[in-house]
N, CA, C and O atoms as a CHARMM CRD file, in Angstrom:
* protein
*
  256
    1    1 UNK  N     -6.71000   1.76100 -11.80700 PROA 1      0.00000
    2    1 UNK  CA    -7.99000   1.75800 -11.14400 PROA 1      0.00000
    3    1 UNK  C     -8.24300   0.37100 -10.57300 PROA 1      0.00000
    4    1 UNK  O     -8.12200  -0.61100 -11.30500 PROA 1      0.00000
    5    2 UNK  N     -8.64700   0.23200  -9.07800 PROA 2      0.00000
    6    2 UNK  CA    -9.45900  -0.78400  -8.87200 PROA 2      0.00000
    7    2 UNK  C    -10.91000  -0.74000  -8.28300 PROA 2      0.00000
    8    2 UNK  O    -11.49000   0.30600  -7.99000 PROA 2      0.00000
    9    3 UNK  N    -11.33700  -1.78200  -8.16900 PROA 3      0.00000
   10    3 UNK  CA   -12.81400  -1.74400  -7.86200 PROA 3      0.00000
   11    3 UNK  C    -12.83800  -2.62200  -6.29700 PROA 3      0.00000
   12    3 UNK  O    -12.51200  -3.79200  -6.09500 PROA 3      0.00000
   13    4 UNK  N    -13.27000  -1.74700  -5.46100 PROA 4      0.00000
   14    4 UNK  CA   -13.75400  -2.08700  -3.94400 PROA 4      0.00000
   15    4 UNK  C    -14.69600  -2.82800  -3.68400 PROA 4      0.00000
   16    4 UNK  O    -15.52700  -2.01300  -3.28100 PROA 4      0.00000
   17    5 UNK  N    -15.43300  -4.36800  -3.59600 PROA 5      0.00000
   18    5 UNK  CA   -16.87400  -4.27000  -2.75400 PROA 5      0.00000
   19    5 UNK  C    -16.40500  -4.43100  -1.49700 PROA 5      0.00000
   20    5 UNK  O    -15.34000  -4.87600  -1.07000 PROA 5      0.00000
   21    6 UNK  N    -17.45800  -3.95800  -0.92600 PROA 6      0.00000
   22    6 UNK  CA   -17.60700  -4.15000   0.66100 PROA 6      0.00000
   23    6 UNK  C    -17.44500  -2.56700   1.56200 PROA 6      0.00000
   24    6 UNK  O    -17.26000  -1.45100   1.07600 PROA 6      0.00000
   25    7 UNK  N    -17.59600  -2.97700   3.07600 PROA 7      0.00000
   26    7 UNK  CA   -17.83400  -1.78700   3.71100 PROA 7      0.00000
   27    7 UNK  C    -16.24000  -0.77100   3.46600 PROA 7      0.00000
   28    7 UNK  O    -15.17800  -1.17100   2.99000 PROA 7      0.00000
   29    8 UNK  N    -16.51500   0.33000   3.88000 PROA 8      0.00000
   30    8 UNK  CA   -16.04600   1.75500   3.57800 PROA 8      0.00000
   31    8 UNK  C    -14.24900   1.56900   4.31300 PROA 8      0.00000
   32    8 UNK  O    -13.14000   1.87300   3.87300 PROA 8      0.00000
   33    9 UNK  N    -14.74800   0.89400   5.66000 PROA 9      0.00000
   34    9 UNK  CA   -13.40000   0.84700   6.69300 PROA 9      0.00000
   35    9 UNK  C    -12.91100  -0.85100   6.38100 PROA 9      0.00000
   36    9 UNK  O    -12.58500  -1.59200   7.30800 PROA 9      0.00000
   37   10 UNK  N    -12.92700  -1.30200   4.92000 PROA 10     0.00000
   38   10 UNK  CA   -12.26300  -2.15100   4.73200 PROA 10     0.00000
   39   10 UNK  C    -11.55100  -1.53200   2.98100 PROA 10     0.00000
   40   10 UNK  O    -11.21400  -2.24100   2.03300 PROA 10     0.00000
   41   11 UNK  N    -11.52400  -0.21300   3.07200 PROA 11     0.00000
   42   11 UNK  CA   -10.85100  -0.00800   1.61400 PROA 11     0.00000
   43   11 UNK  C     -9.48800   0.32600   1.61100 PROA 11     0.00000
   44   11 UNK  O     -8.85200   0.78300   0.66200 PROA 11     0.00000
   45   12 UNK  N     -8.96100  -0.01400   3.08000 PROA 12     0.00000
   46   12 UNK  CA    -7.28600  -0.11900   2.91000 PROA 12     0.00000
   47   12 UNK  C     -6.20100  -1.16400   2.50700 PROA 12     0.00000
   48   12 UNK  O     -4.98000  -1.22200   2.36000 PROA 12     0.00000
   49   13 UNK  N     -7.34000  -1.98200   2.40400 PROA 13     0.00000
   50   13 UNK  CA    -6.77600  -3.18600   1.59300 PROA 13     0.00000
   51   13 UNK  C     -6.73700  -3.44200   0.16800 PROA 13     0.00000
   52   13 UNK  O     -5.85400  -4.05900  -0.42700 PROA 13     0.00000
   53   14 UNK  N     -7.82500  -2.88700  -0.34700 PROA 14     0.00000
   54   14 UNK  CA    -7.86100  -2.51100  -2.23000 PROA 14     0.00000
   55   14 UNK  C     -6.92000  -1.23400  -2.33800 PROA 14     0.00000
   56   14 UNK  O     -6.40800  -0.79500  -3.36800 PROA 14     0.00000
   57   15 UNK  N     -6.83500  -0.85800  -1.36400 PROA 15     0.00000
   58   15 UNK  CA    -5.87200   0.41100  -1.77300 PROA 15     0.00000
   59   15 UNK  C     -4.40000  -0.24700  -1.64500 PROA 15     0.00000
   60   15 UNK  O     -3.64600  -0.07900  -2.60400 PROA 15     0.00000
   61   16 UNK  N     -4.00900  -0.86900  -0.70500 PROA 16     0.00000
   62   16 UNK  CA    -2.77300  -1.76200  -0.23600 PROA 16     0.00000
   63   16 UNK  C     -2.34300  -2.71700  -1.65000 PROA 16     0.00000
   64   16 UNK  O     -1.22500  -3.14000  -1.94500 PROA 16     0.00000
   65   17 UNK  N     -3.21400  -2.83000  -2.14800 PROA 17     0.00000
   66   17 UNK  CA    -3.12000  -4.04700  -3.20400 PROA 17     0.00000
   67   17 UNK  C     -3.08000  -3.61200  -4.96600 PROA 17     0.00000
   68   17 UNK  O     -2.71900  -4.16300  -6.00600 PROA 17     0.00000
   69   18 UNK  N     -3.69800  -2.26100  -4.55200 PROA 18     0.00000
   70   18 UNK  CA    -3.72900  -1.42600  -5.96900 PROA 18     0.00000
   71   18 UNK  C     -2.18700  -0.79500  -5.44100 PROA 18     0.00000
   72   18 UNK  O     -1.33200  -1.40600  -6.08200 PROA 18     0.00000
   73   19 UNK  N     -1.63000   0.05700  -4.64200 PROA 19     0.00000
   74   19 UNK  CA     0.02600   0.38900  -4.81400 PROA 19     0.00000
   75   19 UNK  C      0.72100  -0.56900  -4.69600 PROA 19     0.00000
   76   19 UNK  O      1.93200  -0.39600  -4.83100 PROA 19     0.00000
   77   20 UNK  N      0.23700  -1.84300  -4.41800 PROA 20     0.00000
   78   20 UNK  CA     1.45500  -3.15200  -4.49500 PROA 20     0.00000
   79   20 UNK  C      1.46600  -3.46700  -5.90400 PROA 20     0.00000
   80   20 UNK  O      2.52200  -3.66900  -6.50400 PROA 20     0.00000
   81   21 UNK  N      0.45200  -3.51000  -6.39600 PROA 21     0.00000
   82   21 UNK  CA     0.55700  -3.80000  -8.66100 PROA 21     0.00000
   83   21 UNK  C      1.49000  -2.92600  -8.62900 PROA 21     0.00000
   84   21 UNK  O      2.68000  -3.23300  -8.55000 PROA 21     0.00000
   85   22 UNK  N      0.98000  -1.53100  -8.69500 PROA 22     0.00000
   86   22 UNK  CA     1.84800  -0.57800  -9.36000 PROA 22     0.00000
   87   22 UNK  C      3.30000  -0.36900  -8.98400 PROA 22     0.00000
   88   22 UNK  O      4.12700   0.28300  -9.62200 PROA 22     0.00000
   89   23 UNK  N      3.49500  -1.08500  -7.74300 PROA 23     0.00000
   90   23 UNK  CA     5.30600  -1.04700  -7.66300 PROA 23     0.00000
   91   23 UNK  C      5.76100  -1.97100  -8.15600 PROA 23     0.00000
   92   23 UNK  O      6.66700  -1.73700  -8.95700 PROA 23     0.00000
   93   24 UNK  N      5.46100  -3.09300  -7.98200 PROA 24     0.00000
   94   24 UNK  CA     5.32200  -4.66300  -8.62700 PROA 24     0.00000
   95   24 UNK  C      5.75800  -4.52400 -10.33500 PROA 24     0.00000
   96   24 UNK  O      6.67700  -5.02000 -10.98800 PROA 24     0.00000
   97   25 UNK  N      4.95600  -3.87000 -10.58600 PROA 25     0.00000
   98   25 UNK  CA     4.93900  -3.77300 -12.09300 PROA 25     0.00000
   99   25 UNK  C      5.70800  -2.42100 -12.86000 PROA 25     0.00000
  100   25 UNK  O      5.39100  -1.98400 -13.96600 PROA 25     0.00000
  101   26 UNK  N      6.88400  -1.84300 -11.90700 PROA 26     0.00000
  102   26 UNK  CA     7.10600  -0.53200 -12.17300 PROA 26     0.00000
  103   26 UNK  C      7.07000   0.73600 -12.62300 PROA 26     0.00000
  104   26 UNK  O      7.90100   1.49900 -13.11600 PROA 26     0.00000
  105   27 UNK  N      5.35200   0.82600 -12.20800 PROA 27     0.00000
  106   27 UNK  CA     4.52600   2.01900 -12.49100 PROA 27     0.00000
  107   27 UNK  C      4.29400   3.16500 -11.26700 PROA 27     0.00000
  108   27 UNK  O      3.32000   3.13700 -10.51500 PROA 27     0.00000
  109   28 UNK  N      5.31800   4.12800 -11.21000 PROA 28     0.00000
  110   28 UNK  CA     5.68100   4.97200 -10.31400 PROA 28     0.00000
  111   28 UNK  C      4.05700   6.09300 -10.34300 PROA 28     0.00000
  112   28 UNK  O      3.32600   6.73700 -11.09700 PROA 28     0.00000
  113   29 UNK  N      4.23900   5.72600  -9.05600 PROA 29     0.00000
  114   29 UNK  CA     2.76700   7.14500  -8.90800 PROA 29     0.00000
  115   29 UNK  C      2.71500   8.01400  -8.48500 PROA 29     0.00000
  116   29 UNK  O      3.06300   8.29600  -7.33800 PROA 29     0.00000
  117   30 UNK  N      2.11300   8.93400  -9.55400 PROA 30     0.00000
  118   30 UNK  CA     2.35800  10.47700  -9.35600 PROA 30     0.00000
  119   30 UNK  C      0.98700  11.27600  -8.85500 PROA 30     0.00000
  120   30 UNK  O      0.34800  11.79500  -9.77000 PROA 30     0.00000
  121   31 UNK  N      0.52000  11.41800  -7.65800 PROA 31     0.00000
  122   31 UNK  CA    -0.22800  12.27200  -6.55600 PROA 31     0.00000
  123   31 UNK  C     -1.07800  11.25000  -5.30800 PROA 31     0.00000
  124   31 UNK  O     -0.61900  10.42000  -4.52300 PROA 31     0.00000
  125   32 UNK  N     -2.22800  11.64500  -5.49800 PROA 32     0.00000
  126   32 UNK  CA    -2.65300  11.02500  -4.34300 PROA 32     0.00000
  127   32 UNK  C     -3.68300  10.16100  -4.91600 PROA 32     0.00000
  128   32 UNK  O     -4.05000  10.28900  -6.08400 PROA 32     0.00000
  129   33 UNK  N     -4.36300   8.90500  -3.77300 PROA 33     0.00000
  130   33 UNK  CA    -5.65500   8.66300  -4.36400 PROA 33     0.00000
  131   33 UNK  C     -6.75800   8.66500  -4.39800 PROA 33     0.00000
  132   33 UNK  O     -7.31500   8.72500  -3.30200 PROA 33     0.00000
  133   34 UNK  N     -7.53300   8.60900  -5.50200 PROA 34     0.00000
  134   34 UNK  CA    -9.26000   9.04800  -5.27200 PROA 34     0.00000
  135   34 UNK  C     -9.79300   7.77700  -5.37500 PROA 34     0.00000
  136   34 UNK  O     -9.42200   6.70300  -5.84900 PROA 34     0.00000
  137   35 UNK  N    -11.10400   8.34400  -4.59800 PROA 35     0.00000
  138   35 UNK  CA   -11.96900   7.52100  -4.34400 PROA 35     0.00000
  139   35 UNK  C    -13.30000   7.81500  -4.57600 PROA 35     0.00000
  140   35 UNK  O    -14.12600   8.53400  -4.01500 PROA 35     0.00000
  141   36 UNK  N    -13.31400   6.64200  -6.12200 PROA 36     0.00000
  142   36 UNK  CA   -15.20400   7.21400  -6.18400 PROA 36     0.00000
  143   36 UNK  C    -16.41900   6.28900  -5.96400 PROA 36     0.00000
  144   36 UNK  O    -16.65900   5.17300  -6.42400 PROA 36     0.00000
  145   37 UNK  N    -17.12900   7.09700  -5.10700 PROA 37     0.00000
  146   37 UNK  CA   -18.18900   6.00900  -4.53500 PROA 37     0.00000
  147   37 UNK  C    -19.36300   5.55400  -5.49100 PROA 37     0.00000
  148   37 UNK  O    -19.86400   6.51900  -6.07000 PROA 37     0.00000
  149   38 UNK  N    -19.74500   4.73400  -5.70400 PROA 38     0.00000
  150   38 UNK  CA   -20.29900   4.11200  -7.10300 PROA 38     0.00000
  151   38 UNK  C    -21.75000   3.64900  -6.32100 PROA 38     0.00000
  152   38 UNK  O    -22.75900   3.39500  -6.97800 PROA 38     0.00000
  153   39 UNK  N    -21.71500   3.57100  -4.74600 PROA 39     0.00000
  154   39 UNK  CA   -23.36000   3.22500  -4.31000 PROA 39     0.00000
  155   39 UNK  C    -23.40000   3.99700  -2.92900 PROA 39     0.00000
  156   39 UNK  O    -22.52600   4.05200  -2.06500 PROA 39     0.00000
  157   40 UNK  N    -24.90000   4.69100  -2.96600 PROA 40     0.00000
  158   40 UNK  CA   -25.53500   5.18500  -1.75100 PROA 40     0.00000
  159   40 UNK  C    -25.68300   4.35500  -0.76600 PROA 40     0.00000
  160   40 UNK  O    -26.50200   3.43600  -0.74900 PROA 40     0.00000
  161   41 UNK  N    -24.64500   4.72200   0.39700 PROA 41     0.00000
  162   41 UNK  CA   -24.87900   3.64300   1.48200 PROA 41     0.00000
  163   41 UNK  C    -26.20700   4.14000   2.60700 PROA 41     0.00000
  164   41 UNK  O    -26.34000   3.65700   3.73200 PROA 41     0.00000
  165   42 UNK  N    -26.85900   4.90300   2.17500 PROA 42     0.00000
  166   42 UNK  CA   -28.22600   5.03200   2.96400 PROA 42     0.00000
  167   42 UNK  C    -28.94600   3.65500   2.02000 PROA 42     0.00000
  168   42 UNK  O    -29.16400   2.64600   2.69100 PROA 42     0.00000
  169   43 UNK  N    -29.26400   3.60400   0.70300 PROA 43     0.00000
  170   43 UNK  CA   -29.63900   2.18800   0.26900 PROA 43     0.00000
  171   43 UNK  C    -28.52200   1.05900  -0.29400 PROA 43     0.00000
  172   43 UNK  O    -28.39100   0.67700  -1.45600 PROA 43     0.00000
  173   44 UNK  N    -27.96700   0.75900   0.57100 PROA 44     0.00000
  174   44 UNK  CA   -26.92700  -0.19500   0.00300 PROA 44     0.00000
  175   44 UNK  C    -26.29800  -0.86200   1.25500 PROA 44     0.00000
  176   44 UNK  O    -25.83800  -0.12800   2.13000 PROA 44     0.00000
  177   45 UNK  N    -26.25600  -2.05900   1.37800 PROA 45     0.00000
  178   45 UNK  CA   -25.82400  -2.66300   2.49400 PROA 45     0.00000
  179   45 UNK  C    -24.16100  -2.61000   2.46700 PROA 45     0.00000
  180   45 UNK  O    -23.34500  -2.79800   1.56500 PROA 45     0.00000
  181   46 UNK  N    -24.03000  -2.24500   3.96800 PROA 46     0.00000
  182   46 UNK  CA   -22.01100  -2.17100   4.14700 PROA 46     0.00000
  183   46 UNK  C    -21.34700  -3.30900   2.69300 PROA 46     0.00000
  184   46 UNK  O    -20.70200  -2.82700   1.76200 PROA 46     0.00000
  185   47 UNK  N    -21.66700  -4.74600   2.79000 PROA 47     0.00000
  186   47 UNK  CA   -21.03500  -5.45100   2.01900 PROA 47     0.00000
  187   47 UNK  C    -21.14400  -5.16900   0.40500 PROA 47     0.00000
  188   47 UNK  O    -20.26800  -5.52600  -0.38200 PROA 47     0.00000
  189   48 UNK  N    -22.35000  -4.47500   0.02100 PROA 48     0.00000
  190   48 UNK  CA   -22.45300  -4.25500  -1.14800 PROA 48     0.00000
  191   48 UNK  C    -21.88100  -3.31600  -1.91700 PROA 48     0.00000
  192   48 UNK  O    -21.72400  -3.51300  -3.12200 PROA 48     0.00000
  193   49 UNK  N    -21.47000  -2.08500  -1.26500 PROA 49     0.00000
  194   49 UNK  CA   -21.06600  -1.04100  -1.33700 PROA 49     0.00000
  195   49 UNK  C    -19.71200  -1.01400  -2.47400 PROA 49     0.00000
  196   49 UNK  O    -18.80600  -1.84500  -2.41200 PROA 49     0.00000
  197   50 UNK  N    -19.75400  -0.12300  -3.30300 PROA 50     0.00000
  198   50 UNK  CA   -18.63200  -0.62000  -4.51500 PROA 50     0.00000
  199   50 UNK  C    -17.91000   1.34700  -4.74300 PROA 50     0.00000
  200   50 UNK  O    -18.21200   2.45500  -5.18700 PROA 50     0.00000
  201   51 UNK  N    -17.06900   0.75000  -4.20300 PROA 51     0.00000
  202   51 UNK  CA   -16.29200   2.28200  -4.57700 PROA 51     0.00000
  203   51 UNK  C    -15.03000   1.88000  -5.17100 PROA 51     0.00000
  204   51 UNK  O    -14.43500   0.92900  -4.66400 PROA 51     0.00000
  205   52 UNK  N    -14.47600   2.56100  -6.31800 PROA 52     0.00000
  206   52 UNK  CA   -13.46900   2.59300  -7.00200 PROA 52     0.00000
  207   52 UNK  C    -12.78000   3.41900  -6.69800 PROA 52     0.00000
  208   52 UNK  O    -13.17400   4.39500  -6.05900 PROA 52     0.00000
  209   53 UNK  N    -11.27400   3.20300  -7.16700 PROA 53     0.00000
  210   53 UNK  CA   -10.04300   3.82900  -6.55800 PROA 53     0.00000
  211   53 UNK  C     -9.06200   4.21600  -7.81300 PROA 53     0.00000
  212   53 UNK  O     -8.97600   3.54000  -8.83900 PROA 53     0.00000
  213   54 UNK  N     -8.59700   4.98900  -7.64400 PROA 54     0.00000
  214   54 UNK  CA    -7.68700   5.47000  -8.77700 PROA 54     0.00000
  215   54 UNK  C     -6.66900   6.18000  -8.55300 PROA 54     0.00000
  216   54 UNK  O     -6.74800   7.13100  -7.77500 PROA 54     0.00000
  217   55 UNK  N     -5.50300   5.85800  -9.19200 PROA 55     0.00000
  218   55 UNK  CA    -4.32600   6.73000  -8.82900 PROA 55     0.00000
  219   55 UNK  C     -3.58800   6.85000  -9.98700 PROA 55     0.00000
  220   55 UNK  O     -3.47800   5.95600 -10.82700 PROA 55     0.00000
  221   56 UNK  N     -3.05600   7.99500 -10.04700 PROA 56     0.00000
  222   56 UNK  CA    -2.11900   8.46400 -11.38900 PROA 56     0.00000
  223   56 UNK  C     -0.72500   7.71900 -11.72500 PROA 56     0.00000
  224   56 UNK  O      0.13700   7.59400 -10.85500 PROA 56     0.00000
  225   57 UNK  N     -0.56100   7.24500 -13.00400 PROA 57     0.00000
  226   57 UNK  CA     0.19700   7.22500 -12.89300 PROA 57     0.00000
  227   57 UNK  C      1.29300   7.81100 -14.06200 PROA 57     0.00000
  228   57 UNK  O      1.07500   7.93700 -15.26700 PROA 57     0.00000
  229   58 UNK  N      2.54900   8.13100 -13.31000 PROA 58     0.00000
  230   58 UNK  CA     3.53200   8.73500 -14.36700 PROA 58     0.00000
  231   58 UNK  C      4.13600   8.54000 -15.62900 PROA 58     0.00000
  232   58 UNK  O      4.87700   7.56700 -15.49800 PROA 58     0.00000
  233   59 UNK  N      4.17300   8.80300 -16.33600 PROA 59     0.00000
  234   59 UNK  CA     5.06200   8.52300 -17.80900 PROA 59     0.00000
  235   59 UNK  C      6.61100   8.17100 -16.84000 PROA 59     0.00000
  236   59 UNK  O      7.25300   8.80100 -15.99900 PROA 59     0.00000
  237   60 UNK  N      6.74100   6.86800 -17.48000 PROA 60     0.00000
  238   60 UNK  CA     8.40900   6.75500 -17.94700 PROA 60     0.00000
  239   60 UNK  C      9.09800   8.00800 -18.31200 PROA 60     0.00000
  240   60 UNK  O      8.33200   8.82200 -18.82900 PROA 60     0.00000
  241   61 UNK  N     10.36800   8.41300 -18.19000 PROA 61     0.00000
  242   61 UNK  CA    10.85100   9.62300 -18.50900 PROA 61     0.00000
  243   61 UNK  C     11.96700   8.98700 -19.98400 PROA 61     0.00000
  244   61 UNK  O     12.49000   9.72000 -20.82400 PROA 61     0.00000
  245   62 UNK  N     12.03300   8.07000 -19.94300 PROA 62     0.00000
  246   62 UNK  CA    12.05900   7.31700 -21.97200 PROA 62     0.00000
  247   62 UNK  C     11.02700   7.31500 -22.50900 PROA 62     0.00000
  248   62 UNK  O     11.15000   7.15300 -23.72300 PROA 62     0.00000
  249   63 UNK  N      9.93000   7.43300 -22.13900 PROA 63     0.00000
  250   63 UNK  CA     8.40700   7.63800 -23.17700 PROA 63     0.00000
  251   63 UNK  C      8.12300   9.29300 -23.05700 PROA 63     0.00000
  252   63 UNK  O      6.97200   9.65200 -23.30500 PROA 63     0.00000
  253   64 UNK  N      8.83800  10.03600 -22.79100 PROA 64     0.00000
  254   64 UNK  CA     8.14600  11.61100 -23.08300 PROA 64     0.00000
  255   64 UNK  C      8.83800  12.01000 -24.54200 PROA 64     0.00000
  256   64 UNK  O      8.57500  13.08800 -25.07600 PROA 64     0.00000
């Protein structure tokens, strides 16, 4: 999981940086990723805006 602030069309970079750990650190990922929005941007300014990101990841196939 990581945590986003800022506007909506800048979350390809927390996303860019959350699958760079996980290859980095050889944690293979298994589906797609979500995205949960944590503030109402009708009250919340573009920069404030905090959405979290999450992506699965797989068991080692020596840890099953």
């Amino acid at each position: 999981m990581a945590s986003h602030l800022g506007p909506y069309d800048q979350l390809s970079l927390t996303t860019h940086a959350l699958l760079a750990w996980t290859g980095e650190h050889g944690h293979p990922v298994g589906g797609g990723l979500r995205e949960v929005y944590r503030s109402d941007p009708q009250h919340t300014a573009p920069e404030q805006l905090v959405t979290q990101l999450l992506v699965k990841i797989e068991e080692e196939e020596e840890h099953r």
